[in-house]
mmCIF file as gemmi writes it, N, C-alpha and C atoms, coordinates in Angstrom:
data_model
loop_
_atom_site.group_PDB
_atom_site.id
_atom_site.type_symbol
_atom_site.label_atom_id
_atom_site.label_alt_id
_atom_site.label_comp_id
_atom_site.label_asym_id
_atom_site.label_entity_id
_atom_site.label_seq_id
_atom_site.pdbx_PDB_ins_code
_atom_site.Cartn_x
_atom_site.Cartn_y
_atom_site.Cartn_z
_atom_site.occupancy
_atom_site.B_iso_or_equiv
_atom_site.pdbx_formal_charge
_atom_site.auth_seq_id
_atom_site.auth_asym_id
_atom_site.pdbx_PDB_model_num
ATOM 1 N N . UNK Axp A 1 ? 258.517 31.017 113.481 1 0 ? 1 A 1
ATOM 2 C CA . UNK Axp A 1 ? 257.383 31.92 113.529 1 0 ? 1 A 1
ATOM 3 C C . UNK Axp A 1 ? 256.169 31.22 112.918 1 0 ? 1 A 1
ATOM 4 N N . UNK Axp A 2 ? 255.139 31.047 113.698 1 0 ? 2 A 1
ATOM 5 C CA . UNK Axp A 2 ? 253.824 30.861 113.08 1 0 ? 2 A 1
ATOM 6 C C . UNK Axp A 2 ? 252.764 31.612 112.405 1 0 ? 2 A 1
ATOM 7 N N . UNK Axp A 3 ? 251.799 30.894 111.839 1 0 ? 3 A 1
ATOM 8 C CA . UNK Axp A 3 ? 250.858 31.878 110.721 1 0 ? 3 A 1
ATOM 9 C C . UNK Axp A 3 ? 249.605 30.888 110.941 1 0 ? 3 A 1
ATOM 10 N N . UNK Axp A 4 ? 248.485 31.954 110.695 1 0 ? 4 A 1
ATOM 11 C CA . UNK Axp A 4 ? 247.431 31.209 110.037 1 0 ? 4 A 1
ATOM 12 C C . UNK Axp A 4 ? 246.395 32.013 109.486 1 0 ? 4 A 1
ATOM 13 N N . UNK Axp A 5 ? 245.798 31.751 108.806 1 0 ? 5 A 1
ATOM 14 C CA . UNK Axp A 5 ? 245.357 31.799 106.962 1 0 ? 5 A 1
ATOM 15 C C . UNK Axp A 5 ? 243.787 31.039 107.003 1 0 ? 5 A 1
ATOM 16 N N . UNK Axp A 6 ? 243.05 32.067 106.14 1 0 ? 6 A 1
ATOM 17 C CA . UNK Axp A 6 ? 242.081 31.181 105.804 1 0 ? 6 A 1
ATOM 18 C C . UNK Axp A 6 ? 241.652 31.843 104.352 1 0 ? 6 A 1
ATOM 19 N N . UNK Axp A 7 ? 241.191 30.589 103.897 1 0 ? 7 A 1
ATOM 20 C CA . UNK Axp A 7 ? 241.052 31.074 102.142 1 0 ? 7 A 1
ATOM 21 C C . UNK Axp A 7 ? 240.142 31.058 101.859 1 0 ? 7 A 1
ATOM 22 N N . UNK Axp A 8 ? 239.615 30.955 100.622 1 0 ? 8 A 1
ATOM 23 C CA . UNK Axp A 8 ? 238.293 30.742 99.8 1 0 ? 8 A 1
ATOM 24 C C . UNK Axp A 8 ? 238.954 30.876 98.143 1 0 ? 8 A 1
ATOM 25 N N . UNK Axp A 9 ? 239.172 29.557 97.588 1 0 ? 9 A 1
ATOM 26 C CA . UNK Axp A 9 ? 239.22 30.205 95.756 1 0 ? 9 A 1
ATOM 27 C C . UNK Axp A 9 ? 238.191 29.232 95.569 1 0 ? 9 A 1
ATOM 28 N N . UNK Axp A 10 ? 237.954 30.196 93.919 1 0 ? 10 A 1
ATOM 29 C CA . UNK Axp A 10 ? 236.88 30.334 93.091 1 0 ? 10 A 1
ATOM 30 C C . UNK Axp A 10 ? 237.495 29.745 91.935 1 0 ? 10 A 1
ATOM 31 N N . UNK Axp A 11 ? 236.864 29.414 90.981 1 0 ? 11 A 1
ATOM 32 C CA . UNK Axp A 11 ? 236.989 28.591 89.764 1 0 ? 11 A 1
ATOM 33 C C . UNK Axp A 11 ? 236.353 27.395 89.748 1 0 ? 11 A 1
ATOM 34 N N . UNK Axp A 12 ? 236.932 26.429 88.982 1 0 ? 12 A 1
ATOM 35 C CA . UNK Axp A 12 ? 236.911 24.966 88.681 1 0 ? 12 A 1
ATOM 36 C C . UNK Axp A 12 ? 237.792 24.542 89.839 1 0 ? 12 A 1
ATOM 37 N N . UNK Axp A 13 ? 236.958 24.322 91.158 1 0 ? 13 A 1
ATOM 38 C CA . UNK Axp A 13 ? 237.82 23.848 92.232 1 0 ? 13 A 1
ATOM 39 C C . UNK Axp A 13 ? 237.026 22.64 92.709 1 0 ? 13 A 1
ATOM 40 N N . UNK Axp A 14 ? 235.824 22.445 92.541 1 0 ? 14 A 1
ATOM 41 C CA . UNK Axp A 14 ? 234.947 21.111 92.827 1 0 ? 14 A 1
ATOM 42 C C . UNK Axp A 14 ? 235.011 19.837 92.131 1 0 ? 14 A 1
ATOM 43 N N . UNK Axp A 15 ? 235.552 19.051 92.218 1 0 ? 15 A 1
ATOM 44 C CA . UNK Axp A 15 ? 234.758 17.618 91.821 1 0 ? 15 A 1
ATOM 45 C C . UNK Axp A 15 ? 236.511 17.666 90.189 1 0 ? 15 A 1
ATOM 46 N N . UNK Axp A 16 ? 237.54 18.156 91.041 1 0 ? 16 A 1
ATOM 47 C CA . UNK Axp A 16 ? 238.737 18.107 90.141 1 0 ? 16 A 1
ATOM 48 C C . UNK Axp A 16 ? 239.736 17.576 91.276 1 0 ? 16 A 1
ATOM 49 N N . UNK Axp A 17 ? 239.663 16.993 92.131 1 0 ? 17 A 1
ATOM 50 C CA . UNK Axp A 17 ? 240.315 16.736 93.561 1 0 ? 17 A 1
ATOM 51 C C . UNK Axp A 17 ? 241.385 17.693 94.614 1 0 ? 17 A 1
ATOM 52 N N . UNK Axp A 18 ? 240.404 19.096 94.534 1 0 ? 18 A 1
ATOM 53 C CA . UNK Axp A 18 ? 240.958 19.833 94.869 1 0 ? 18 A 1
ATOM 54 C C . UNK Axp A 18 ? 241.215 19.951 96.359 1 0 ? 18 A 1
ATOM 55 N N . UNK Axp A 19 ? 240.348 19.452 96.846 1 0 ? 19 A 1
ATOM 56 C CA . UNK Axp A 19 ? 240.923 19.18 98.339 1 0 ? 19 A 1
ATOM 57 C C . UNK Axp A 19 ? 241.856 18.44 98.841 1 0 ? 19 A 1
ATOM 58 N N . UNK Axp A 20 ? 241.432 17.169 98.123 1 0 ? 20 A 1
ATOM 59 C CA . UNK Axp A 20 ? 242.308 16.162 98.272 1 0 ? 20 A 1
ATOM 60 C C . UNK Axp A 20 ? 243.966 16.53 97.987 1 0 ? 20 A 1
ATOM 61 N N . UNK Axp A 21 ? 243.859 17.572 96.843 1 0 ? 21 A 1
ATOM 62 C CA . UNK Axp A 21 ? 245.349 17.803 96.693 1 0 ? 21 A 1
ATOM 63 C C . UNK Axp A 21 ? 245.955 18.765 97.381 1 0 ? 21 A 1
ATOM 64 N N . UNK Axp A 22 ? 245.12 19.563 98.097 1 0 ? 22 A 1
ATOM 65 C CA . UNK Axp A 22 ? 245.24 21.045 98.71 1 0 ? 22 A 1
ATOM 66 C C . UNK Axp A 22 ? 245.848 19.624 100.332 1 0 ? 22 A 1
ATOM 67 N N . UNK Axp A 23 ? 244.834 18.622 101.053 1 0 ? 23 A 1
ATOM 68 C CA . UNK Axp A 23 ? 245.196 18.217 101.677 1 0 ? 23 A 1
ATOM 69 C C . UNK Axp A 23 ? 246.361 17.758 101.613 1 0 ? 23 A 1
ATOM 70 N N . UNK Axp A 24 ? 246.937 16.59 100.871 1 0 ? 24 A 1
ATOM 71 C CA . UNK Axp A 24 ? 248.505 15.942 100.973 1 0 ? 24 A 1
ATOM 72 C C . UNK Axp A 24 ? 249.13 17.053 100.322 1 0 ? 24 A 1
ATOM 73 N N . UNK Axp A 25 ? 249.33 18.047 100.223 1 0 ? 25 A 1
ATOM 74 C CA . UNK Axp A 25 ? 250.547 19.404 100.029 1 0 ? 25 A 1
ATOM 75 C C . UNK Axp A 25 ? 250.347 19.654 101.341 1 0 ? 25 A 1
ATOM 76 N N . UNK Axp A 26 ? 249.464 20.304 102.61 1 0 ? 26 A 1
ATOM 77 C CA . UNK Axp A 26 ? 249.391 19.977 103.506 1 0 ? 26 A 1
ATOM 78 C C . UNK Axp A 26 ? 250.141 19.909 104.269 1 0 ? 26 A 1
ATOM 79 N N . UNK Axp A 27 ? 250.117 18.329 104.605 1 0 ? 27 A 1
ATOM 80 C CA . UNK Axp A 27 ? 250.932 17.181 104.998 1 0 ? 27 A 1
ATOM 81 C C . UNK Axp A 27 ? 252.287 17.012 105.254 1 0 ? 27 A 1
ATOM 82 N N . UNK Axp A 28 ? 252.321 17.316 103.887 1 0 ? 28 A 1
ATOM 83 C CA . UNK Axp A 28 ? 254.16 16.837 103.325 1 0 ? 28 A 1
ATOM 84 C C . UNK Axp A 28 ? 254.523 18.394 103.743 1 0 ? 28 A 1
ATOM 85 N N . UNK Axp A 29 ? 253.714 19.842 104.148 1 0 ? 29 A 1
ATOM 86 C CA . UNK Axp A 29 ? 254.522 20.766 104.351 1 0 ? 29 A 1
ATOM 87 C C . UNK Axp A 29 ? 254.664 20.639 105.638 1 0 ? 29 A 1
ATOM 88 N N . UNK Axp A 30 ? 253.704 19.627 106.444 1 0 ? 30 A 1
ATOM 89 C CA . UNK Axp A 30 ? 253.427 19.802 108.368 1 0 ? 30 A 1
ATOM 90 C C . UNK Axp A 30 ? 252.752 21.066 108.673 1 0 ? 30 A 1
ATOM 91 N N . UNK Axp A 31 ? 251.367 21.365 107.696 1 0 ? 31 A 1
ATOM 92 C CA . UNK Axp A 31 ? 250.547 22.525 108.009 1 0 ? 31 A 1
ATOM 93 C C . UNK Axp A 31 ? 249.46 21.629 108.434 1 0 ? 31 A 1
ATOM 94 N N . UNK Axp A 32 ? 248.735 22.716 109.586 1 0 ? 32 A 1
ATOM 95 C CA . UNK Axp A 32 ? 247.576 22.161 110.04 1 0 ? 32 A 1
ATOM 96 C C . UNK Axp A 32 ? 246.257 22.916 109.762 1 0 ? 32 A 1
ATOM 97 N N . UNK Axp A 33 ? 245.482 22.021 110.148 1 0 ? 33 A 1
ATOM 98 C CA . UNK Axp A 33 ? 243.763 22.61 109.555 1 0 ? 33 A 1
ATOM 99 C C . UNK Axp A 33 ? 243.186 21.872 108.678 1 0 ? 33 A 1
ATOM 100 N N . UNK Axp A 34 ? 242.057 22.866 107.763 1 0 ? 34 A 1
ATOM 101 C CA . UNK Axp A 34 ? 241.329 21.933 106.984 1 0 ? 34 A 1
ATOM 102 C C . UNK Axp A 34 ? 240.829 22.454 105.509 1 0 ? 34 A 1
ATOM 103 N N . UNK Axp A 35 ? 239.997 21.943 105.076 1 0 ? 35 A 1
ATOM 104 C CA . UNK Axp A 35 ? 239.723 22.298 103.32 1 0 ? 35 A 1
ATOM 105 C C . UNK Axp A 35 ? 238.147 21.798 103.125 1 0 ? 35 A 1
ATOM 106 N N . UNK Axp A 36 ? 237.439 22.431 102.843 1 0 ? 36 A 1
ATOM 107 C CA . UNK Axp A 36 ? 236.121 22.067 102.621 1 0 ? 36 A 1
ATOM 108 C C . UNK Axp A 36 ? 235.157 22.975 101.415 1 0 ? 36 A 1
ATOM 109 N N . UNK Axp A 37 ? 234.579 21.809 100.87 1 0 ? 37 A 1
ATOM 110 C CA . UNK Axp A 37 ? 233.437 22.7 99.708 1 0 ? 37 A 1
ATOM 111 C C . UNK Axp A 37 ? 232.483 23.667 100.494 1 0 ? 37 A 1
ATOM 112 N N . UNK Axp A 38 ? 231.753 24.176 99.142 1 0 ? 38 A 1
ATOM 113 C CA . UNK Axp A 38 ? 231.162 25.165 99.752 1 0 ? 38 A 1
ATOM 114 C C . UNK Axp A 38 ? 229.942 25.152 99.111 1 0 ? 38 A 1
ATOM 115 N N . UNK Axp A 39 ? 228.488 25.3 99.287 1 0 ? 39 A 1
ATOM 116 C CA . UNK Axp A 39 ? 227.687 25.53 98.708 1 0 ? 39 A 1
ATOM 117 C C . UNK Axp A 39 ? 227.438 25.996 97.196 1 0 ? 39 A 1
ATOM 118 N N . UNK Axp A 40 ? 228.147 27.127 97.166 1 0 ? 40 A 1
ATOM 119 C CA . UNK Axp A 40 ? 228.806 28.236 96.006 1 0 ? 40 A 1
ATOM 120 C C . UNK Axp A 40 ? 229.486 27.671 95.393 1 0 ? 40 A 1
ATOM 121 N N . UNK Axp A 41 ? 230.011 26.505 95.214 1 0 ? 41 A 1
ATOM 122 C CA . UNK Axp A 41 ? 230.995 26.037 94.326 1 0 ? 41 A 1
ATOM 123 C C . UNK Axp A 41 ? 232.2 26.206 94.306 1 0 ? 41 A 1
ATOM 124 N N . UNK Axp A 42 ? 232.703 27.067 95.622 1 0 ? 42 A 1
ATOM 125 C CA . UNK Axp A 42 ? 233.746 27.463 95.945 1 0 ? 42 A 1
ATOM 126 C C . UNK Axp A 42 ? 234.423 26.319 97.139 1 0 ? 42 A 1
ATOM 127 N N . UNK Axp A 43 ? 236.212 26.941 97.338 1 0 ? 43 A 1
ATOM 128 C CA . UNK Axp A 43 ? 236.505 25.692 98.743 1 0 ? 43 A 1
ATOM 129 C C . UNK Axp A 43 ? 237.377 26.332 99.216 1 0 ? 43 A 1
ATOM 130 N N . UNK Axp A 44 ? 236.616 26.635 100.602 1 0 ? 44 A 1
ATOM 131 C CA . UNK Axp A 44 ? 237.347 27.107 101.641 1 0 ? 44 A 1
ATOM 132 C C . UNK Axp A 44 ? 238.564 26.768 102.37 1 0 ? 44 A 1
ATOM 133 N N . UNK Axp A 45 ? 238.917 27.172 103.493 1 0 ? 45 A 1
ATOM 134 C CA . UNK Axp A 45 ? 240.129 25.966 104.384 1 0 ? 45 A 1
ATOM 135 C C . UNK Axp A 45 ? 240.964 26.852 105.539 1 0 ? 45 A 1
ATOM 136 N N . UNK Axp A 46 ? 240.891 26.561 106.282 1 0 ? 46 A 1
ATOM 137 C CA . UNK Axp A 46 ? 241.692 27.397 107.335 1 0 ? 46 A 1
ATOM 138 C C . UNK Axp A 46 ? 243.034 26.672 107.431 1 0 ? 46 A 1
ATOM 139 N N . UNK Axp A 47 ? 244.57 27.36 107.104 1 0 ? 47 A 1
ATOM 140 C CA . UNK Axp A 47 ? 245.904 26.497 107.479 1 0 ? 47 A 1
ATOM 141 C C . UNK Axp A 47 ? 246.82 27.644 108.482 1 0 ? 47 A 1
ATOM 142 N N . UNK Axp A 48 ? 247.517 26.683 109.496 1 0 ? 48 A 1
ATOM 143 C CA . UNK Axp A 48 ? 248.042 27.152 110.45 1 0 ? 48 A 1
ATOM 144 C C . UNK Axp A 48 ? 249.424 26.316 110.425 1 0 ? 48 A 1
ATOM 145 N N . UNK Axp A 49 ? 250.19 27.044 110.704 1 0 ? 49 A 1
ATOM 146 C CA . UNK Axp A 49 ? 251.602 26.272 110.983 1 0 ? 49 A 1
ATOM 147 C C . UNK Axp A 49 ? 253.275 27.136 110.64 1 0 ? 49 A 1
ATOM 148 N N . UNK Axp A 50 ? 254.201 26.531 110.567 1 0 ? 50 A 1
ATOM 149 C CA . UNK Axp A 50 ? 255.288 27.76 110.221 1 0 ? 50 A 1
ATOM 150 C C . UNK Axp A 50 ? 255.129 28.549 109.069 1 0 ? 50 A 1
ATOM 151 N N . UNK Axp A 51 ? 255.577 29.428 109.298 1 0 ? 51 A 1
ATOM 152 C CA . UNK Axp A 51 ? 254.654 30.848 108.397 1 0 ? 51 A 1
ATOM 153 C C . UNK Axp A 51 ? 255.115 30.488 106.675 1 0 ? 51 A 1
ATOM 154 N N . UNK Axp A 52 ? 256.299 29.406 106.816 1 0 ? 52 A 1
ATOM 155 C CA . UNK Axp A 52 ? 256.953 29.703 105.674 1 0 ? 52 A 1
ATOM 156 C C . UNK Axp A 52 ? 256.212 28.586 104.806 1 0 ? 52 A 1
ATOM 157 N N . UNK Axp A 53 ? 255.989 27.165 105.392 1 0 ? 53 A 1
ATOM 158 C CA . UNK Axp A 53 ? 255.024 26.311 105.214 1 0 ? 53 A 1
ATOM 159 C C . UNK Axp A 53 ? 253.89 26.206 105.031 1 0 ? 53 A 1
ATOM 160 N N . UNK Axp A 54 ? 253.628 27.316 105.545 1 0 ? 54 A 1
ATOM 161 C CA . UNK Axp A 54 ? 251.759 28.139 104.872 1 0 ? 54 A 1
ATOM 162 C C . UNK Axp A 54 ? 251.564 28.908 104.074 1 0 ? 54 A 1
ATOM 163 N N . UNK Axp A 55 ? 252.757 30.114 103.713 1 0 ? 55 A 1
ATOM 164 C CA . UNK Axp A 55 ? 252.698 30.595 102.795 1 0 ? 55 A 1
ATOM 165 C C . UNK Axp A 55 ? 252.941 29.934 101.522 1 0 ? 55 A 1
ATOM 166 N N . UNK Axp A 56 ? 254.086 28.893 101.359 1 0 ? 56 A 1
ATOM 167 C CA . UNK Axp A 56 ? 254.035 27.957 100.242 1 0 ? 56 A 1
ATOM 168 C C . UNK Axp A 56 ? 252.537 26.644 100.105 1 0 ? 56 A 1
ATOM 169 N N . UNK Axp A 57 ? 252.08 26.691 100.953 1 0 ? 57 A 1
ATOM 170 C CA . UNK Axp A 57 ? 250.597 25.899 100.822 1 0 ? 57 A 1
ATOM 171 C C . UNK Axp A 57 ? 249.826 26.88 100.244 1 0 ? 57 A 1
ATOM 172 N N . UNK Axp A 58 ? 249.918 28.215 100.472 1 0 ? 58 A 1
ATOM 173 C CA . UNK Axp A 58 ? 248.789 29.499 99.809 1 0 ? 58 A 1
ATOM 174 C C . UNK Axp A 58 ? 249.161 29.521 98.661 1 0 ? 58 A 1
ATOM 175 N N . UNK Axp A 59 ? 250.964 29.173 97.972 1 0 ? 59 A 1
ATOM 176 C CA . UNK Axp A 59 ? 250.874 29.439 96.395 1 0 ? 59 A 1
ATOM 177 C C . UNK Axp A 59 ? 250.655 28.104 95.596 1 0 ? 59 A 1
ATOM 178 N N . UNK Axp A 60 ? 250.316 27.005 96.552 1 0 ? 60 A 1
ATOM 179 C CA . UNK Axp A 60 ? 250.175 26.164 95.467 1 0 ? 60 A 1
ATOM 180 C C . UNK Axp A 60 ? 248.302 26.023 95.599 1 0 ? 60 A 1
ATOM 181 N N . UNK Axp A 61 ? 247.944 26.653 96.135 1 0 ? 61 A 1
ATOM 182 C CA . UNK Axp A 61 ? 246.408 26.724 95.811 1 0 ? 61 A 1
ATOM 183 C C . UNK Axp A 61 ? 246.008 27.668 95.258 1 0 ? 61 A 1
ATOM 184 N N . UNK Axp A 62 ? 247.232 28.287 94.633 1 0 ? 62 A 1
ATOM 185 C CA . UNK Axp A 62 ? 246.557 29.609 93.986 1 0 ? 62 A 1
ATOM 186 C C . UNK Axp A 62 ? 246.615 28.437 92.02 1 0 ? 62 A 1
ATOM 187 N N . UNK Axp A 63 ? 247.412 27.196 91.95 1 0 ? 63 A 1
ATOM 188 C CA . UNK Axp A 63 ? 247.539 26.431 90.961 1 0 ? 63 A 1
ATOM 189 C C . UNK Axp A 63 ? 247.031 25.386 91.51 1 0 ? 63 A 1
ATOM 190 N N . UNK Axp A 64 ? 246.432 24.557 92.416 1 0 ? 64 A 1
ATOM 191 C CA . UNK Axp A 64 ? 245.759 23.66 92.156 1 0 ? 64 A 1
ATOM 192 C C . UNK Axp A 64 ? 246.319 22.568 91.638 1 0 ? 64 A 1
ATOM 193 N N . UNK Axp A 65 ? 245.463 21.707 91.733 1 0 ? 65 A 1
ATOM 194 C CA . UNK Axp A 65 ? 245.802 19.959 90.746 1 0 ? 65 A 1
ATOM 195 C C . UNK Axp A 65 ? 245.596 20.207 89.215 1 0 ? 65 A 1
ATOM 196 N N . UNK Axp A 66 ? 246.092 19.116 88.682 1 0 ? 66 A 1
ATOM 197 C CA . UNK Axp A 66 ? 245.908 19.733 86.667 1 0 ? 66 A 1
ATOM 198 C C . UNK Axp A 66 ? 244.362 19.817 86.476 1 0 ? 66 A 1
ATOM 199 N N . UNK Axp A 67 ? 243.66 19.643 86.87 1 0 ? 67 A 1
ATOM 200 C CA . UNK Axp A 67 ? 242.196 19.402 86.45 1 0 ? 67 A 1
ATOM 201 C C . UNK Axp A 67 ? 241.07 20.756 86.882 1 0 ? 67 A 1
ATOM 202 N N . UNK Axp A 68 ? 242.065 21.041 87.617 1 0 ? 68 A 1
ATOM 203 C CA . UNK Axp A 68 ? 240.992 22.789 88.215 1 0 ? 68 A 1
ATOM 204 C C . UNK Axp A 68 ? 241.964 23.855 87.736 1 0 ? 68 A 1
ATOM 205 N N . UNK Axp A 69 ? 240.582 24.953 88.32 1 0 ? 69 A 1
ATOM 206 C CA . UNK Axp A 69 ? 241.144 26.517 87.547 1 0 ? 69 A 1
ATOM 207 C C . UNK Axp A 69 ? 240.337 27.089 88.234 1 0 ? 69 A 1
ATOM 208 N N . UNK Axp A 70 ? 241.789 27.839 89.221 1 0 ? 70 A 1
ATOM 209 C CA . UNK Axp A 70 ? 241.367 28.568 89.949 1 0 ? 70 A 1
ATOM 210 C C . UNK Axp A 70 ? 241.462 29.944 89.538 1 0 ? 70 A 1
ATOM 211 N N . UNK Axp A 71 ? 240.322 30.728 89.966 1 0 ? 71 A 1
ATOM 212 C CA . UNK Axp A 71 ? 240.206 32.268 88.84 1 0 ? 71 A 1
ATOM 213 C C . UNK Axp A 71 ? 240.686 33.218 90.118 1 0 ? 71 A 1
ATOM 214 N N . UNK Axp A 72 ? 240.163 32.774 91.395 1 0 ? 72 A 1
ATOM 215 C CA . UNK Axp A 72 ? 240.9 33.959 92.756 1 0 ? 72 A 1
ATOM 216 C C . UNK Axp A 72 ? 240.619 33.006 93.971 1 0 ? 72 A 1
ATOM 217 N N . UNK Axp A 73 ? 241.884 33.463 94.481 1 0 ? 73 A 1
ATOM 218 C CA . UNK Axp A 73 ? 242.206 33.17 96.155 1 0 ? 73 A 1
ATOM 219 C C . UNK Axp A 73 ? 242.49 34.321 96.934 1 0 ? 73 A 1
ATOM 220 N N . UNK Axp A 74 ? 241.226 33.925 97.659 1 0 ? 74 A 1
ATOM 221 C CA . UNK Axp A 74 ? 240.799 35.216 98.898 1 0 ? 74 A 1
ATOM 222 C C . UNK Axp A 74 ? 242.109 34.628 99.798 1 0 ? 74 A 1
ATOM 223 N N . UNK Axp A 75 ? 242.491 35.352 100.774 1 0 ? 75 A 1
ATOM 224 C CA . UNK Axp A 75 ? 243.77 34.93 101.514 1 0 ? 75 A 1
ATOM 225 C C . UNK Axp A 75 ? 243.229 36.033 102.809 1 0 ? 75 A 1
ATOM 226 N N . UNK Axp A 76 ? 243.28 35.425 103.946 1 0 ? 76 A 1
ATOM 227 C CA . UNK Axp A 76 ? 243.084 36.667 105.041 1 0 ? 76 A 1
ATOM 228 C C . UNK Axp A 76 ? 243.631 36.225 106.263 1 0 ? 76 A 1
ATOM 229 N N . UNK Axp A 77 ? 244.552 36.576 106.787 1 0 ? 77 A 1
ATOM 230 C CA . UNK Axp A 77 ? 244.941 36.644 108.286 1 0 ? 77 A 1
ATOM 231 C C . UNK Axp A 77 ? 243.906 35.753 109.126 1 0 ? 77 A 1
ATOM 232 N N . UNK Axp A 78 ? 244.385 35.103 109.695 1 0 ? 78 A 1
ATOM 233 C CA . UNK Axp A 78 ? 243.572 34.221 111.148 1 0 ? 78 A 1
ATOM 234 C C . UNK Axp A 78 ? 244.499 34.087 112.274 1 0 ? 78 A 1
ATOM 235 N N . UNK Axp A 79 ? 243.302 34.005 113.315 1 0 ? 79 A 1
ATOM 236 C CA . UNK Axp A 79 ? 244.025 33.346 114.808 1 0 ? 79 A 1
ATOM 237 C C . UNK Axp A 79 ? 244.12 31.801 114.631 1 0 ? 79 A 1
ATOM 238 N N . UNK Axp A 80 ? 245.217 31.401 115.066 1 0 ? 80 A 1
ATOM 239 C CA . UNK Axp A 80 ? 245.022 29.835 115.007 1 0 ? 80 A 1
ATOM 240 C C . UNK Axp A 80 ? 243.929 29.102 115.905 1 0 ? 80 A 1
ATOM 241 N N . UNK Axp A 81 ? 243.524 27.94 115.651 1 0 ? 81 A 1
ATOM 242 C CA . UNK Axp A 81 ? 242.744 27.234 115.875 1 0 ? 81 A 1
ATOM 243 C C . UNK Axp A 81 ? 242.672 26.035 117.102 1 0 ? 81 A 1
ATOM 244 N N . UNK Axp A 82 ? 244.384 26.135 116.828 1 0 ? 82 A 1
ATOM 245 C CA . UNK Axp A 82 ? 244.853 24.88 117.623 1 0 ? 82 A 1
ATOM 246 C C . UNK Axp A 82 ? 244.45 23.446 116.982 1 0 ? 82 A 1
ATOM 247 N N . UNK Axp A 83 ? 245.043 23.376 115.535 1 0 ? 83 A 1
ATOM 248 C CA . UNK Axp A 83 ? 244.399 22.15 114.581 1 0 ? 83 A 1
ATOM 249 C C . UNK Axp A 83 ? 246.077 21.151 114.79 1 0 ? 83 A 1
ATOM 250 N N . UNK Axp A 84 ? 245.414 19.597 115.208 1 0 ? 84 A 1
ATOM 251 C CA . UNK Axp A 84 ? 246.91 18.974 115.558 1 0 ? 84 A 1
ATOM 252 C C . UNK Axp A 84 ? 246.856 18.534 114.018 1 0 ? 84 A 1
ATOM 253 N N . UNK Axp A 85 ? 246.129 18.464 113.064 1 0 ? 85 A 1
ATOM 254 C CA . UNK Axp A 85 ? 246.282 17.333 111.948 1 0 ? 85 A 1
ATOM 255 C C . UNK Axp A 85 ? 245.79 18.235 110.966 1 0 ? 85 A 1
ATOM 256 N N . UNK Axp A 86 ? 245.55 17.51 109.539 1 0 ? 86 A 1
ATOM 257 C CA . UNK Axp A 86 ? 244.943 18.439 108.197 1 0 ? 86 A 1
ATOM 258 C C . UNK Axp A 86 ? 243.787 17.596 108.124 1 0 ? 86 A 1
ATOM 259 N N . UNK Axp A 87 ? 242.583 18.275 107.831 1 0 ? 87 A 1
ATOM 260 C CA . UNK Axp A 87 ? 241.061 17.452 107.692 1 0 ? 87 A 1
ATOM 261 C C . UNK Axp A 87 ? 240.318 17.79 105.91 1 0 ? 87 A 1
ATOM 262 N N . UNK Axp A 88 ? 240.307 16.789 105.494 1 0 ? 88 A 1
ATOM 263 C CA . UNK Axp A 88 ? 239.472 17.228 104.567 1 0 ? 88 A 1
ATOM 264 C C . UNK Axp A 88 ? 237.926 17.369 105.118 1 0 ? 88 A 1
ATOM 265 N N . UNK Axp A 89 ? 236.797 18.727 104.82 1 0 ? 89 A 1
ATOM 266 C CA . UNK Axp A 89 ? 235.841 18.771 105.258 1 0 ? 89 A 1
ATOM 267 C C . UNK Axp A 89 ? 234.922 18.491 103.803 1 0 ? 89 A 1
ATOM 268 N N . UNK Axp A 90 ? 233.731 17.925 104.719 1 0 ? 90 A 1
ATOM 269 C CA . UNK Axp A 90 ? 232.365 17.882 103.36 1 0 ? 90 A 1
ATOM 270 C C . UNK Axp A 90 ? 231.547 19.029 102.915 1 0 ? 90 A 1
């Protein structure tokens, strides 16, 4: 069964390699999509892939890499995208 998800957390999520780590968890789960800052200081990301592999990508961004602190993760239902790979965005 497939899923897809798009987020937004808030905290200390910039410039602590939070994408970068949100990306290779990713990876190693075979979720697709992407992760990108945000104006706001916030970082978004749309992930698509087996439901069970996305939902464990949603709890490890609710903890992050040791260096951020995340205070909330928005979590909301999506249509998939049709993403073959994981992208870090700018």
């Amino acid at each position: 069964m497939s899923a897809a998800y798009d987020v937004r957390a808030t905290g200390r999520v910039q410039g602590v390699w939070y994408r970068a780590y949100v990306a290779e968890q990713a990876r190693r789960q075979g979720v697709t999509g992407w992760v990108a800052n945000q104006p706001d200081g916030s970082v978004t990301g749309h992930f698509e892939g087996e439901s069970a592999a996305v939902l464990a990508l949603i709890e490890t961004c609710r903890i992050g890499p040791p260096k951020a602190r995340v205070d909330h993760l928005e979590v909301t239902p999506s249509g998939t995208i049709g993403a073959e790979t994981f992208e870090v965005r700018r």
